[in-house]
C-alpha positions as CSV (number, residue, x, y, z in Angstrom):
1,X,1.6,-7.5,-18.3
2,X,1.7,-9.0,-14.7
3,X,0.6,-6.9,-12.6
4,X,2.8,-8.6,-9.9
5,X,5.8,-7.5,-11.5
6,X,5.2,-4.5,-13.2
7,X,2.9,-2.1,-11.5
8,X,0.4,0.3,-13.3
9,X,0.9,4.2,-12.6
10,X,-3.3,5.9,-13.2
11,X,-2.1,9.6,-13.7
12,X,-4.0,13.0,-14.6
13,X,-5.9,12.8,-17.7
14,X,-7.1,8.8,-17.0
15,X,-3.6,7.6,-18.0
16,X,-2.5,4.3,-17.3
17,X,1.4,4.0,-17.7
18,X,3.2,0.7,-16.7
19,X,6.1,1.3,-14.2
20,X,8.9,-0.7,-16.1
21,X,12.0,-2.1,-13.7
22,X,10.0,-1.5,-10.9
23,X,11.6,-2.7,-7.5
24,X,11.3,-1.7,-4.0
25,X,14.7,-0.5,-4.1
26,X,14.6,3.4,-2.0
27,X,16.9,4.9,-6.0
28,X,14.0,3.3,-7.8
29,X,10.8,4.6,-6.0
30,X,12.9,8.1,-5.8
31,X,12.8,8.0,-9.5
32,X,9.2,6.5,-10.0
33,X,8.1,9.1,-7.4
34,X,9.6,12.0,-10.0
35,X,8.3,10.5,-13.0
36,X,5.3,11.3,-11.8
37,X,5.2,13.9,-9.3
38,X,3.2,16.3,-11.7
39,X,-0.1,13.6,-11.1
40,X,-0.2,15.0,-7.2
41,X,-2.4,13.4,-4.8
42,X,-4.5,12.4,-7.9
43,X,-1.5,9.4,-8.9
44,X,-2.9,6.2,-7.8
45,X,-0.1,2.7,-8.2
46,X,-2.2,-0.4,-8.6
47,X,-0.1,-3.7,-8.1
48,X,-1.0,-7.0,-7.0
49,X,1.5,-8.5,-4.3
50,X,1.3,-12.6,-2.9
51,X,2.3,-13.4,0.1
52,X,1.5,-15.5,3.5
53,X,1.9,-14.9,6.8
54,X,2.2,-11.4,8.9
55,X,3.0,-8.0,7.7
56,X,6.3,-6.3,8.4
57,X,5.4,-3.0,8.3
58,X,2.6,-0.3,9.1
59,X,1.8,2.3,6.0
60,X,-0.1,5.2,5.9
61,X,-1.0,7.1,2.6
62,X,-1.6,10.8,3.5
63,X,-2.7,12.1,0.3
64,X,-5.9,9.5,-0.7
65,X,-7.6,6.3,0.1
66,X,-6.0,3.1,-0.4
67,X,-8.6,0.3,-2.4
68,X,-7.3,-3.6,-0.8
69,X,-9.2,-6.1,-2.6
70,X,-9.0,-10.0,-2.0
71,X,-7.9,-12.1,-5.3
72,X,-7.3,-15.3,-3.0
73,X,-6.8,-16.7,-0.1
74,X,-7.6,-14.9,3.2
75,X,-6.5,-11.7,4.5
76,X,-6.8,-9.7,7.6
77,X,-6.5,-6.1,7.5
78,X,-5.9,-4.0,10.4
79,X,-6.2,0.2,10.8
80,X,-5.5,1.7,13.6
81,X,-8.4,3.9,14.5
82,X,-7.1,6.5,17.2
83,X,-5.5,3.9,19.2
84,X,-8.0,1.3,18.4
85,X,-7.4,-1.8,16.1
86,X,-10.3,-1.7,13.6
87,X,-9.8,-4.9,11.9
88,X,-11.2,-6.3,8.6
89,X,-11.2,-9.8,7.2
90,X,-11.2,-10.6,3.6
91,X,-11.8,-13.3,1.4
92,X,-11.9,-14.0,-2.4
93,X,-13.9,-10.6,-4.2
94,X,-14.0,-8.7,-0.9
95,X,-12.8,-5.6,-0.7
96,X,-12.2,-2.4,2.6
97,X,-10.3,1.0,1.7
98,X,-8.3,2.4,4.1
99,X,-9.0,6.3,4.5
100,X,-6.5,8.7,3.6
101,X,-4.1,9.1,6.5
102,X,-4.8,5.8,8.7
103,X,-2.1,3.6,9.6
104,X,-3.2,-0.5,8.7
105,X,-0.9,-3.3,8.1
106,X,-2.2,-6.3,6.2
107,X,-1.8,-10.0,7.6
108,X,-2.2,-12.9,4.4
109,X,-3.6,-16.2,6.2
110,X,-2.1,-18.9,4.5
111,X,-1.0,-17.9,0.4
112,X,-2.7,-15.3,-0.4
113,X,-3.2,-12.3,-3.3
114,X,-4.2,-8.9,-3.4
115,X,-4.7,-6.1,-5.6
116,X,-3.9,-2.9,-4.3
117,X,-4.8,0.7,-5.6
118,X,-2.7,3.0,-3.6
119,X,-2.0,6.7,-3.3
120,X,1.0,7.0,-3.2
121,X,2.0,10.1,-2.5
122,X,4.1,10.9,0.7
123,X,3.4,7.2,2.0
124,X,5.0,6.3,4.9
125,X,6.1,3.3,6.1
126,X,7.0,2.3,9.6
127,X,8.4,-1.1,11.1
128,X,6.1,-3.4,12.9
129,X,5.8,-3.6,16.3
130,X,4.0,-4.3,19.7
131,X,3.3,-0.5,19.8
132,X,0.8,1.5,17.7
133,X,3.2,3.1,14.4
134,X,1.9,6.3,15.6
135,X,4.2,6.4,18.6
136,X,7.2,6.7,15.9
137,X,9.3,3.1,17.3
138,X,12.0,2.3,15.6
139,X,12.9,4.4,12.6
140,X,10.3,6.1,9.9
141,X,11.4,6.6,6.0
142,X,9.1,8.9,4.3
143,X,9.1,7.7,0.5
144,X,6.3,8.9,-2.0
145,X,6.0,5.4,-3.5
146,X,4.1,2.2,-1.9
């Protein structure tokens, strides 16, 4: 399977079930959130997403950490530590986990992939601005998918 296509759900019991039809649309994370709501905080989404250039958005992942790990390329990721941009560089093997709870955004310099291992539960993501996400700019959609 490709991983950047199909994501992998790790539930209770060390399942690993691919998330079939996945897409970012807000009806299909409702329904991938569902299927497996009985894993709790435990539920962990690994995917691997390519891109270049800045992030769009600020996340936070209030119920576990969040493993980002450099496949290629070079990537910059930035957590907002209290109101002060903590900021991590990346490149090919290298890895940083974002604590439960801490906004980050991640910025790909030039093509770049990662693998991500996300809990997803009650993540929220918020649009990208000059301000820090935590003063709520803009709107906020609470999803319980990535």
């Amino acid at each position: 399977m490709d991983l950047r296509i199909t994501p992998v759900h790790l539930g209770l019991g060390s399942r690993a079930k691919p998330v079939e039809g996945f897409t970012w649309d807000p009806k299909v994370l409702q329904a991938y959130s569902a299927a497996v709501a009985a894993d709790g905080a435990e539920g962990r989404m690994v995917m691997i997403f390519d891109g270049d250039g800045l992030g769009d958005h600020w996340e936070s992942h209030p119920a576990g950490d969040e493993l980002v790990v450099c496949l290629s390329g070079s990537v910059t990721v930035t957590r907002d530590m209290d109101g002060v941009p903590d900021r991590v560089l990346l490149g090919p093997g290298e890895a940083t986990i974002n604590p439960a709870g801490v906004w980050h955004v991640v910025d790909m310099e030039g093509p770049t992939s990662i693998l991500a291992i996300t809990a997803t539960l009650g993540t929220d993501h918020r649009p990208r601005t000059d301000t820090r996400p935590t003063e709520r700019v803009g709107t906020s959609s609470q999803e319980e998918a990535p």
